[in-house]
N, C-alpha and C positions, 0 to 999 in steps of 0.2 A: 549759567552754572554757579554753583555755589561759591565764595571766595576760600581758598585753601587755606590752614592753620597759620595762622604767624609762627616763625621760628623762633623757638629758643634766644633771648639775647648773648646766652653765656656762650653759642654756637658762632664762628664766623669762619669763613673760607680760609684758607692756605695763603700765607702769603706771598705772593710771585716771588718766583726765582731769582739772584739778582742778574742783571743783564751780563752777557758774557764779555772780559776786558777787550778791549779794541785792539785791531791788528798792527803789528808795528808798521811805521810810516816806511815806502818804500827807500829803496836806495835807489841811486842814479844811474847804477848800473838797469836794473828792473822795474824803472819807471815804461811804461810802454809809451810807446811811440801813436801816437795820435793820427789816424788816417785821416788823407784828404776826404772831402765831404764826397758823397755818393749820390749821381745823379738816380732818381727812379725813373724805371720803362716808362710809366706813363705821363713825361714829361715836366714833372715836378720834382724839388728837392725832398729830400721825404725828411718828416718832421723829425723833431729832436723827441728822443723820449721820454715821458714824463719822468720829474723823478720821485724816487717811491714814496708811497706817504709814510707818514711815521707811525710804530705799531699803535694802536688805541690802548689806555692804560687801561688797567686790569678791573671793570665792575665790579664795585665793592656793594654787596645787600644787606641792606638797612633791616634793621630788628625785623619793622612790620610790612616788609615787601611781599606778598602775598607768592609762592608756591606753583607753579604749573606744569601741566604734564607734554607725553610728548610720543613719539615710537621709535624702533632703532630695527636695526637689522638684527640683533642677532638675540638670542633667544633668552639670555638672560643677563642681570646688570652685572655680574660675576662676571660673566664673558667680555664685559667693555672693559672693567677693569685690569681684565688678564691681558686684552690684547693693547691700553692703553699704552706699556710699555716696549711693546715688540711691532705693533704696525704704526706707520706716519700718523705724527699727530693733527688729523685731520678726518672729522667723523660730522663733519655738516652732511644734511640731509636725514639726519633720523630723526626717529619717532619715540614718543615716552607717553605714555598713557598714566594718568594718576589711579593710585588702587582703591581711593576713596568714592570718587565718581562716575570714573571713565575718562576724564576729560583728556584730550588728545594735545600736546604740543612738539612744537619743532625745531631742532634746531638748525643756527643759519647754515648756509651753503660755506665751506671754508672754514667752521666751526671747527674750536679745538676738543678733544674728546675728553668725559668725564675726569676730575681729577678727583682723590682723595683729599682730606684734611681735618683734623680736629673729630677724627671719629666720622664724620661723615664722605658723600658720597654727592661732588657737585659739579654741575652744566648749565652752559649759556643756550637758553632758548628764545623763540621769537614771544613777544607779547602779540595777542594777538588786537589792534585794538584797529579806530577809524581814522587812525591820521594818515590826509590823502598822500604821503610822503612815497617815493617807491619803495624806500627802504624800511623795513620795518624796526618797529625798535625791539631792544633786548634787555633780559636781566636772566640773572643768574640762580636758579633754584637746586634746591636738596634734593639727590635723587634717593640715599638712603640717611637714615640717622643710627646711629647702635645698630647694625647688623638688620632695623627693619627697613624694609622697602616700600616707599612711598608711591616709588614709578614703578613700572615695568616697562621694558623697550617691547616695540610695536613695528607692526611690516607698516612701508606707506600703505599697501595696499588694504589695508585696515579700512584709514579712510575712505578710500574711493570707491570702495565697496559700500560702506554707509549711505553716502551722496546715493550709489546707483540703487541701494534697496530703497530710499526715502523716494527715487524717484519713480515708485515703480506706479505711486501712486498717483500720477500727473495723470490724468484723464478718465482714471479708474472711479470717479463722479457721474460721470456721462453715459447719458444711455444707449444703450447698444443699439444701433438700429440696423434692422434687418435690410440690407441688399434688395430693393426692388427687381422682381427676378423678370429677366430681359426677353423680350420680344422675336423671339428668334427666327419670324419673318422677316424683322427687318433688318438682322444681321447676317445669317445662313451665307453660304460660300457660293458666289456667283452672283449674288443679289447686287443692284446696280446702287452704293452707298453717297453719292452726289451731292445728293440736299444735306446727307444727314454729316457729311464728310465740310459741307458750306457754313451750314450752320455752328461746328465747333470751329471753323475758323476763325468766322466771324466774331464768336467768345473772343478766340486768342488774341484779335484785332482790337476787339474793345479795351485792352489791357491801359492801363493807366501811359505807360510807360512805351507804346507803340505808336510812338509817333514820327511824323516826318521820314526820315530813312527808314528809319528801326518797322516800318509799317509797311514797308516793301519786304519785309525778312518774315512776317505774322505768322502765314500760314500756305497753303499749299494748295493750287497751284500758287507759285512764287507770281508777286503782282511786278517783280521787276522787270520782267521781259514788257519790251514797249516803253520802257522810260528812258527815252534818249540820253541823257546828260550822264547813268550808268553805265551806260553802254557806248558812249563817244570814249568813256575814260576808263574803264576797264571791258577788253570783251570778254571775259569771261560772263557777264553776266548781259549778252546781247542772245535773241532769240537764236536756236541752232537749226540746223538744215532739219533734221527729222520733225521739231519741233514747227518749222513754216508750213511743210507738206501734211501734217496731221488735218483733218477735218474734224474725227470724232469726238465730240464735245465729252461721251462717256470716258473715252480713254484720255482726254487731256484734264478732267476734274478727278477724276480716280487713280491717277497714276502713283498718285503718292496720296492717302487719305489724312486727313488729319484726326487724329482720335482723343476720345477725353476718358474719364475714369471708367464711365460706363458704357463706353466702345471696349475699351480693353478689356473688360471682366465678361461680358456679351462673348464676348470672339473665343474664349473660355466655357462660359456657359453651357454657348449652342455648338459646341464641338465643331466649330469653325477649325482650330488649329489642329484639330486631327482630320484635317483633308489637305491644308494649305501650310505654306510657310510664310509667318510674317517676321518681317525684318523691321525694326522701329528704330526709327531714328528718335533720340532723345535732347532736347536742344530747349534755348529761348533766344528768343529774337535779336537779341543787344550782344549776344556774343558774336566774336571775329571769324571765330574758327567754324559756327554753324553756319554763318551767313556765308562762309568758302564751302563747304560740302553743300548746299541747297543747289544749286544748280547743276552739277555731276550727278548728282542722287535723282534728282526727278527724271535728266534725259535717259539715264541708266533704267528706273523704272520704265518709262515711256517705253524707249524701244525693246525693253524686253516684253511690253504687252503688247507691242505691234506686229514681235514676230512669235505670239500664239502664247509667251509662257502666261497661263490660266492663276498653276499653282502657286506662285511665288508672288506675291502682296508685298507693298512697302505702308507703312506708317508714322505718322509723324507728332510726337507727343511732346507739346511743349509747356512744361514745367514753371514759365510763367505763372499761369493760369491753372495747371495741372499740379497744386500743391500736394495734394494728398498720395495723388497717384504716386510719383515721383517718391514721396517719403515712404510710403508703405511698398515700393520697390527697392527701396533702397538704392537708387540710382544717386549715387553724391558726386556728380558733376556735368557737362556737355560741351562737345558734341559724343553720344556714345549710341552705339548700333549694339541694339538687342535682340538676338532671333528665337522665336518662340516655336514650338512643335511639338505636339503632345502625341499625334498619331503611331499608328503600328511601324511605318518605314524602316527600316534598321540602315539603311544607308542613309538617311535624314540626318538620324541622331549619330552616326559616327562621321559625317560633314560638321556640325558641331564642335564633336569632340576634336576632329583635327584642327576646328579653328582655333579650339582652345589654346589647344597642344602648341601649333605653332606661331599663334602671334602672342599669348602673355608669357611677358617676361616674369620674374618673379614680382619685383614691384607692381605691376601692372595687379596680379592675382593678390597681391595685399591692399589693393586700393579699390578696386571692382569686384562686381558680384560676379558667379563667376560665368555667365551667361549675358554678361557686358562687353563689351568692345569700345577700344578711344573710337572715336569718327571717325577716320581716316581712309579717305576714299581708295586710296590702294590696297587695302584689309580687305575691302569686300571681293575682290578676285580673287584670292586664298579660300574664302567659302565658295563663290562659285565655282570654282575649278573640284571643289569634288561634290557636286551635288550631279543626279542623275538628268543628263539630257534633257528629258521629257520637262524637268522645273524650269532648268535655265540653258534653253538650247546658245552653244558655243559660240553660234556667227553671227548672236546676236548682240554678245555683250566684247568680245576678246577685242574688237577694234576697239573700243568706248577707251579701254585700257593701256593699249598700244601705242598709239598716237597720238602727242603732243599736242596739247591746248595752246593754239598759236597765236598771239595778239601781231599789235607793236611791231616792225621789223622781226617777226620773226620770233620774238620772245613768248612767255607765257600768256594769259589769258589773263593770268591774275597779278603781273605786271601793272604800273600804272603808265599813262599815257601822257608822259612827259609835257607834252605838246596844252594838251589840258590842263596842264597843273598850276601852268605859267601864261594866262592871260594878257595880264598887265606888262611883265616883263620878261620878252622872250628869250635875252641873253641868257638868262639863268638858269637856262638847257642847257649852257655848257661850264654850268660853275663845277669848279672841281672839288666842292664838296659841299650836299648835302642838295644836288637838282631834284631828288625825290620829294620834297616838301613844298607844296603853293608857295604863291608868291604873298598869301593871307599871313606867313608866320610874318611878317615883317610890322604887321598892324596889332598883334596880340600887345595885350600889357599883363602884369601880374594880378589885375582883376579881371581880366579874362580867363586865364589861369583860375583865378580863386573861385572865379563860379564854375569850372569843372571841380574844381574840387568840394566844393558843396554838392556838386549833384551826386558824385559818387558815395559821399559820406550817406547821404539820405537812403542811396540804393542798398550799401552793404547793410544799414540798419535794419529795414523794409525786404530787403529779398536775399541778401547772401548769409547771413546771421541763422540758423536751424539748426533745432537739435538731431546729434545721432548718436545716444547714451553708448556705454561699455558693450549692450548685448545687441548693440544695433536697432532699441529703440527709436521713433522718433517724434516721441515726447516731452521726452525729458531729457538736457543737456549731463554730459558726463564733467566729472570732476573735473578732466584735464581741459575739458571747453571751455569750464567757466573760466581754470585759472589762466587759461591764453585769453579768454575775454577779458578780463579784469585788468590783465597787463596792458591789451590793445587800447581802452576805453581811456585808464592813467598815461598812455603816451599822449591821445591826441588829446585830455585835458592836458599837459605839461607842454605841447611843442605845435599846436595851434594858435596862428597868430591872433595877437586881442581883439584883431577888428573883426574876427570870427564870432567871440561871443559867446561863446558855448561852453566855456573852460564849468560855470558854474553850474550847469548842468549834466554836465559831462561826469566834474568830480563827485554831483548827489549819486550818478547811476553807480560811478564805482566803489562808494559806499555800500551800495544793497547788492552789489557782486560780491564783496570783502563778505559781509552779513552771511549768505548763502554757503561761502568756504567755510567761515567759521563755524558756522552749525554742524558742517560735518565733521568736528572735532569733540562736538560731546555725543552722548547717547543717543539722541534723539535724532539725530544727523541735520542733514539740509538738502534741501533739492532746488531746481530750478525748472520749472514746467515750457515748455515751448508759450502758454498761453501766460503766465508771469511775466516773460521776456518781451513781450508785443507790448505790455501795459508798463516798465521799467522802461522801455526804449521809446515810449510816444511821446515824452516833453522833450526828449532828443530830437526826434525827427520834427518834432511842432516847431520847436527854436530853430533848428536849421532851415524851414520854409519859411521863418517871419523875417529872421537875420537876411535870405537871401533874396526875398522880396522885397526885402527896404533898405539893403546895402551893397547888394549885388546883379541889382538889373542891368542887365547888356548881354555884349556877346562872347558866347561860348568859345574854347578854343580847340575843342576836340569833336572829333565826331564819334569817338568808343568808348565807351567803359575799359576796356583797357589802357587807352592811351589818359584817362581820368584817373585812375589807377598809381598811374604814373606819376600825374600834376599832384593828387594828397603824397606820393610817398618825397617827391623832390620838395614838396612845400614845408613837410614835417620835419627833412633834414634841414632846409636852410632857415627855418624857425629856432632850429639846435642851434646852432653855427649863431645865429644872429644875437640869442640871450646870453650866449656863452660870452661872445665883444663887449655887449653890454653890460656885462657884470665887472668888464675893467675899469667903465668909467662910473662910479657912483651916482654921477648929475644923472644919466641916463636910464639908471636901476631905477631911481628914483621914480621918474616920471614914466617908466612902462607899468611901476606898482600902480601909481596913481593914477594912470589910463583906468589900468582893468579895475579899481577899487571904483571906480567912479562909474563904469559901464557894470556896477553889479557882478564884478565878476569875483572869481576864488583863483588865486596865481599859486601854482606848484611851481615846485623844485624841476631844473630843465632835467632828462632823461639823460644818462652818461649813454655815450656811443655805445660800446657794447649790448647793454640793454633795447639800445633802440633797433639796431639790428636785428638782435636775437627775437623781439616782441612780432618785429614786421615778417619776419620769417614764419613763426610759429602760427601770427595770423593766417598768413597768405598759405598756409600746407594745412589749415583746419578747415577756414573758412571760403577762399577764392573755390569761384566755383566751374570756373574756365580748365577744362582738362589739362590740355596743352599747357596753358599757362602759367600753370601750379608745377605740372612735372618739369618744366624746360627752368622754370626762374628755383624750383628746388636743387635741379642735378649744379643748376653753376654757381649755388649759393653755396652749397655744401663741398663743390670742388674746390670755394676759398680761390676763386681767382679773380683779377681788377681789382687786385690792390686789398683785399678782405681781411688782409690782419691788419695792417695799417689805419684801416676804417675802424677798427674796434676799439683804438685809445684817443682817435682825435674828430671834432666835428668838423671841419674843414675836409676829412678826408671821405667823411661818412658821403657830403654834400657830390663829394667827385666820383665813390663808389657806385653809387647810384646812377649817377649821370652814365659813367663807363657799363653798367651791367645794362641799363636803357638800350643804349646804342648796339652793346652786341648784341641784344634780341632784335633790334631793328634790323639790321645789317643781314642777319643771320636768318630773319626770316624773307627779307627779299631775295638772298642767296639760293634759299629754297626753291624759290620760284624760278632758277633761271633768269633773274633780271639783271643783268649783266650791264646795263646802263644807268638805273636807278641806282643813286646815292643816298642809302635814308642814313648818313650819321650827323647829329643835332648836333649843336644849332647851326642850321647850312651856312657858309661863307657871306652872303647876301646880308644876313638877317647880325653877324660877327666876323667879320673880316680877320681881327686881330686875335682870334681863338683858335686860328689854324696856319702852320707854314705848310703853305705849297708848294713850296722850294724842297720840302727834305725828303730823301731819297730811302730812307729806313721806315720798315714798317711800323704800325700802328702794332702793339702790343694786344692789343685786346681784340683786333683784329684775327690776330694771329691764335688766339686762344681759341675766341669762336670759330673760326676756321679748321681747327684742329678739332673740335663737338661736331659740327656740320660736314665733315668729308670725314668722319670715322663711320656712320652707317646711313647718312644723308636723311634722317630724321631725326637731327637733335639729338641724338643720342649719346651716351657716353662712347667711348672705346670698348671696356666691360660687356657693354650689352649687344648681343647681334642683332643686324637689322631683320626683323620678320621675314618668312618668303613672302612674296607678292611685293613687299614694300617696294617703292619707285627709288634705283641706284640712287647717286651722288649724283647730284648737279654742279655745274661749274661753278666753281667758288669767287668768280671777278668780281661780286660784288665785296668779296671780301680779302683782294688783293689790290685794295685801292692805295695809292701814297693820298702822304700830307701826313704831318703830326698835330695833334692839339698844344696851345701854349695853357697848360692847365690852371696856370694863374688866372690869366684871361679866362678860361671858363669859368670858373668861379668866383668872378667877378660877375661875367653875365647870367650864371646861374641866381645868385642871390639878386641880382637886381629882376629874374624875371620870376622868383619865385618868393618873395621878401618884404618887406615894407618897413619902413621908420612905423612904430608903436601909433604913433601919433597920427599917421595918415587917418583917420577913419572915419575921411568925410565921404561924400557921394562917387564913387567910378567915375573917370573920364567918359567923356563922352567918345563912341566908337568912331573912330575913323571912316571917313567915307569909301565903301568896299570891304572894311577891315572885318565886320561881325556881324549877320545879322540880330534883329531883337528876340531875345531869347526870353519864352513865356517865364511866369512866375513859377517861382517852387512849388507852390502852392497846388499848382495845376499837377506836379507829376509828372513833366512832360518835358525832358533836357531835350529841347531842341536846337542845340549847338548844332547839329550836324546842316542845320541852314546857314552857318558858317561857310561853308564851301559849296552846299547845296547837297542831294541828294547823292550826285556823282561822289562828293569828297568825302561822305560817310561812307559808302562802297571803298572809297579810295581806302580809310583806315581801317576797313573789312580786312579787307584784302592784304593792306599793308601789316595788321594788324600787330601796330608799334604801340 
């Protein structure tokens, strides 16, 4: 845009007020009394609070400081003026548009509201420019001079409407192509679909990313029945009684089809669903929560086709592979059950509507289409229970629902097998905290660690990262995606340790995310195309498979994408925490500059807590693509419980919030299962001895919190929300009435040493420990096969566990 007018020299701002005189010194009677220090629940002293900074003196603008615009709430600058005096002076967050251009600006959050002086009419707004800094910088522009108006105040939504009109043209290049219209011999209702149900499998199987464990989870029938080593250690996924006695090869490859874009649109076409009901299951392979419903869902199919129901079809669309479909359904997450039926039935479609009716919550209908459902294997007996007889005869499915998935003494099915876990050292079945975890955690190091976290970085790039613009596009990214991208990309350049690598690539991408917001501030606006974003993020994802290929071969320490998930968010707080020390000692600062200055790199400013918080929040509610794991890590992020104000002024604390919000989903989701014996809270006693007393007899705080989410509707739920009908009661909460306290010091000791490194380390990985990792292929390849870490079993294991 054009540079705005220089102002007037003879013109200059108001001069601040002067500061108001100081309070008189107290007396001795009304000196207060100073309380003893305060231990916090979570076993730490709780820090001292910063003290405040001192206010920033008043920008003063220079003759030729160039003008810019911006937008505001309310509807004219008369109005900022009127209400500068009567409401808080505090008006961050508007909008001022220039009347010369268009050009949009803003100002900061906390910003004080326009002031009069000297005949004019002035405000502090953001510049908008490319310094990778988080904070942007400021100066102060004229918003009127002599009664004319230069600005006009402006809705945000001004912008974001620009962004979403510019974006409308993301693909609006590309040729329409006609739908190859479908075969409808070979789709019709009755028709025997095997081969045609094998061969999209197989697609799904060829998936970069299906490998090792993750390739027992592809496609349908599930290849896990018959792999002993899942089935010694969890049975849930051991072959079931109806499933030994089946001979029908059509009924055990058809029980659950797997379908691709052009099964689905077919089944549409050839008026397949106006005779049948299909139920699709929505999933990818590497998820927790899909690879726990795949085994309930196919015996549920099964035996409903072995005792006659015709009408009622299962299918299975895995989004891996199934990009398109999946976008232009607008399904934005898995595991989710979608039933489709277009026929005349009217008791069909008011089964439906009851499903509606009784299992979305409100959130639930602001996050899902409305003919979506989370996966949750208890939901689907709420639809069967009103569907007519003749689809889903009663005595075929009510037991499937009734009776207890039994493992282990008696436990769940999706329990782990203790006994299994702990190979090498069996006493560790009765440690009193944390026997849920192998006897492998003892061999990890912080490069094992580091290559989960490279492989997850690679996957959110490559597969979690999509757009889903304002009108539910899925083209073009919306304003509010790019600005959570922009923040998330500046976190992990500022708080990725240097032997990563990346910070210089990192900070080019969020250069051209900054480029794309800015645009949407003048006329012309800015967009961000789904097919831009793939070409922006390929030196990213290039760097991370060269980096990880030549400084991070060995072995993996997870076998989930959730539990990887995990290792980037605990690595980027103890990355915070670590620059934060080293900025006390100079010698230090020094030679981290000169690391990174010397590996080519670009060193930012470390992210303040708060920010880092609010960034990874923002990410993980836009971007995670794990139902469950977005709605359960939202409700406790927003409840502010584990310590969540505390972590917002200090990095020490961030490094421990984490740690504490970690273990309550672990905890909390073995609780669900009924595993009453399993201890998943980290890092087990084995592995930290001096991180936990055994001796003390008061509960675990955080314990008690999730305890309090988990026995209010026995899914995770808040209090607020009731549990659906169908949904499966309250399970016993022992796994979440366990004693011992953490010595939080001592975690945090072993969290940074297991998530952390001295700058300077950044020579080649330890070599693995004998038993401790197997060798995990190159980045290069695609293919995190950590889950050879514990073997096939131990990736089931964090299926299941899904910590």
């Amino acid at each position: 845009p054009a540079p705005p007018q220089p102002m007037p020299p003879q013109r200059a701002p108001p001069a601040p007020p002067p500061p108001p005189p100081p309070p008189p010194p107290p007396t001795p009677d009304s000196q207060p009394q100073r309380a003893p220090p305060q231990r916090s629940p979570h076993g730490r002293a709780p820090p001292a609070p910063p003290p405040p900074p001192p206010p920033p003196p008043p920008q003063q603008l220079p003759a030729k400081t160039p003008t810019g615009p911006g937008t505001a709430r309310d509807t004219t600058a008369a109005a900022v003026t009127s209400k500068a005096s009567s409401a808080p002076n505090n008006c961050g967050g508007r909008w001022w548009k220039r009347a010369s251009d268009g050009l949009m600006l803003r100002q900061p959050d906390h910003s004080s509201c326009p002031v009069p002086g000297g005949g004019s009419l002035w405000v502090e707004v953001e510049i908008p420019t490319d310094d990778p800094d988080i904070v942007p910088s400021t100066m102060t522009v004229e918003l009127e001079r002599g009664g004319q108006k230069l600005f006009a105040p402006e809705e945000a939504a001004h912008v974001r409407a620009r962004f979403a009109a510019a974006g409308k043209a993301c693909g609006a290049s590309d040729a329409v192509q006609a739908r190859k219209k479908a075969d409808c011999k070979t789709y019709r209702a009755g028709v025997d679909h095997r081969a045609l149900s094998n061969a999209i499998g197989q697609k799904s199987c060829a998936h970069p990313e299906a490998k090792d464990a993750r390739a027992l989870f592809c496609m349908y029938p599930p290849r896990f029945y018959g792999h002993q080593g899942i089935c010694r250690q969890y049975s849930q996924f051991c072959p079931f009684q109806e499933l030994q006695a089946e001979t029908d090869p059509v009924r055990l490859e058809s029980a659950v089809v797997n379908v691709d874009k052009a099964f689905f649109h077919a089944l549409q076409e050839c008026d397949v669903l106006k005779d049948e009901i299909w139920i699709f299951k929505v999933y990818v392979h590497w998820c927790p929560h899909c690879q726990q419903l795949m085994p309930r869902l196919y015996r549920l199919a099964l035996v409903l086709m072995q005792h006659g129901a015709k009408r009622l079809r299962f299918g299975a669309v895995n989004c891996a592979t199934e990009h398109e479909l999946c976008a232009e359904q607008k399904w934005p997450g898995h595991p989710l059950l979608v039933p489709k039926y277009t026929g005349p039935d009217r008791r069909i479609h008011d089964a439906i509507e009851h499903w509606v009716e009784a299992v979305k919550d409100p959130q639930l209908r602001e996050m899902l289409p409305r003919d979506a459902f989370p996966g949750e294997y208890p939901l689907i007996k709420v639809f069967l229970e009103q569907l007519p007889e003749e689809y889903a005869p009663k005595k075929a499915w009510e037991l499937l629902f009734d009776e207890p998935e039994v493992g282990e003494n008696g436990e769940s099915g999706a329990c782990p097998n203790l006994t299994a876990l702990h190979p090498t050292t069996p006493g560790n079945i009765d440690e009193a905290v944390g026997n849920a975890w192998s006897d492998m955690e003892a061999n990890f190091t912080v490069r094992h660690r580091w290559l989960d976290t490279m492989f997850i970085l690679r996957h959110t790039f490559k597969e979690w990262i999509v757009p889903l613009s304002d009108d539910g596009g899925t083209t073009a990214f919306s304003y509010a995606q790019v600005q959570i991208l922009e923040r998330w990309v500046a976190l992990l350049a500022s708080n990725l340790p240097p032997a990563f690598q990346l910070a210089k690539v990192l900070v080019q991408l969020r250069g051209e995310l900054r480029a794309r917001l800015r645009a949407a501030q003048s006329l012309g606006g800015g967009r961000l195309c789904a097919e831009d974003w793939k070409a922006l993020a390929a030196p990213v994802v290039k760097e991370i498979e060269a980096v990880g290929a030549r400084d991070f071969a060995g072995g993996s320490a997870c076998a989930s994408d959730t539990c990887r998930m995990w290792s980037l968010l605990h690595t980027l707080a103890g990355e915070g925490l670590r620059r934060e020390i080293s900025e006390r000692d100079s010698g230090r600062v020094l030679s981290a500059v000169a690391s990174e200055c010397s590996a080519g790199l670009a060193p930012t400013k470390p992210i303040p807590p708060s920010v880092l918080l609010t960034t990874v929040r923002d990410f993980l509610s836009e971007y995670f693509k794990c139902l469950y794991c977005r709605r359960h890590f939202l409700e406790q992020f927003d409840l502010g419980s584990y310590g969540l104000e505390r972590a917002r002024s200090n990095s020490s604390e961030v490094v421990l919030y984490l740690w504490r919000l970690h273990n309550a989903v672990s905890v909390r989701v073995v609780a669900e299962h009924g595993c009453d014996r399993a201890d998943r809270r980290w890092p087990p006693l084995s592995v930290c001895p001096r991180c936990w007393d055994v001796m003390a007899s008061d509960d675990w705080d955080v314990l008690s919190e999730s305890a309090a989410l988990q026995t209010s509707d026995g899914g995770g739920r808040a209090k607020a929300k009731p549990r659906p009908p169908g949904a499966a009661a309250a399970r016993s909460p022992g796994a979440l009435e366990l004693r011992a306290l953490p010595d939080e010091d001592e975690v945090l000791r072993f969290l940074m040493e297991a998530f952390s490194e001295s700058p300077s380390a950044v020579a080649a990985p330890p070599p693995s420990e004998e038993g401790a990792a197997a060798e995990a292929p190159s980045l290069t390849n695609a293919a995190p096969s950590g889950e050879a870490d514990q073997g096939a079993a131990g990736a089931a294991g964090a299926a299941a566990a899904s910590a």
